[in-house]
C-alpha positions in Angstrom: 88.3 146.5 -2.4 89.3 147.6 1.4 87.9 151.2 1.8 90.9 152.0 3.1 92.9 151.7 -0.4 89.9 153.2 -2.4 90.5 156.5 -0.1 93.8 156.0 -0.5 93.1 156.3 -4.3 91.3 159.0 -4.3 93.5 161.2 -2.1 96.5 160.0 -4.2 94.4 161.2 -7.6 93.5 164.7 -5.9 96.9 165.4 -4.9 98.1 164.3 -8.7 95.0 166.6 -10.7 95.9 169.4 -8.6 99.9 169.6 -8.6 99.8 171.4 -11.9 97.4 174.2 -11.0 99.6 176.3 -9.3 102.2 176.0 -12.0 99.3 176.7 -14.6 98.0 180.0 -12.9 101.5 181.1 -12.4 102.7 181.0 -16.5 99.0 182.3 -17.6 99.5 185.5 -15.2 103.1 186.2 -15.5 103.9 184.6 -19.6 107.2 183.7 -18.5 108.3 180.6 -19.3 112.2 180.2 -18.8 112.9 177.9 -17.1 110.3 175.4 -18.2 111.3 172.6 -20.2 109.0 171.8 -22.9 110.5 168.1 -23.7 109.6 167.4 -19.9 106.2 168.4 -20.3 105.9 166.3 -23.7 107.2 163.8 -22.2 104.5 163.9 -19.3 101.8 164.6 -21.5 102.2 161.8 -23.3 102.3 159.3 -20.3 99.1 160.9 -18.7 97.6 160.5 -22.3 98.8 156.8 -21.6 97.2 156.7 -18.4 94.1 158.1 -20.0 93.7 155.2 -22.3 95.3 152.5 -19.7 92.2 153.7 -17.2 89.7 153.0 -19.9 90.8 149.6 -21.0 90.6 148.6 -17.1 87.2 151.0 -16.9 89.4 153.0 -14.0 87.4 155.9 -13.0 89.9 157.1 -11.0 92.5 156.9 -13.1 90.8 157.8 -16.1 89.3 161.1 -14.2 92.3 162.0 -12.5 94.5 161.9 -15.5 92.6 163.7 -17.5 92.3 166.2 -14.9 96.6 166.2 -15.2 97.0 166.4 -18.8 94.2 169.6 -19.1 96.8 171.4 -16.4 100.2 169.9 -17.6 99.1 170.2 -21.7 97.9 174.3 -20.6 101.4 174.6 -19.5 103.2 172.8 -22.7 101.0 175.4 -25.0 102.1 178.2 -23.0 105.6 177.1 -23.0 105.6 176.8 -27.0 103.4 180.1 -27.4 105.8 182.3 -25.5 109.2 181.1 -26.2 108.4 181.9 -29.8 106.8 185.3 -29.2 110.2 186.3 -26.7 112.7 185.2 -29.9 110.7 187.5 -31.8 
């Protein structure tokens, strides 16, 4: 494969594994979720998840790595969505 691409890759799965952090740190500090959709993030969950097990049956690293990087963030933010909406109806 050109090196070029392979950075490419790379760059492309940092950028992706990160995007979620500062959503993540901002929900844990503050607990508030409004605004959040929680079928959004199920949704995306579950297509990570499917880019998890897409990466492994082509032995992707990258992809494998990377997405599991994105559902740890993304899932942390569904679980915090479901754990304070119920405690605010309360």
């Amino acid at each position: 494969m050109d090196m070029t691409f392979e950075i490419i890759g790379w760059l492309a799965g940092i950028c992706t594994a990160v995007s979620f952090v500062p959503q993540s740190l901002k929900t844990f500090r503050t607990k508030n979720v409004a605004g959040l959709s929680a079928l959004t993030y199920t949704v995306y969950n579950l297509g990570v998840l499917g880019w998890v097990v897409y990466g492994a049956y082509l032995k992707s690293y990258q992809m494998v790595v990377f997405n599991a990087v994105c559902f740890a963030f993304s899932f942390s933010v569904l679980a915090m969505i479901l754990r304070y909406r119920r405690r605010s109806r309360l």
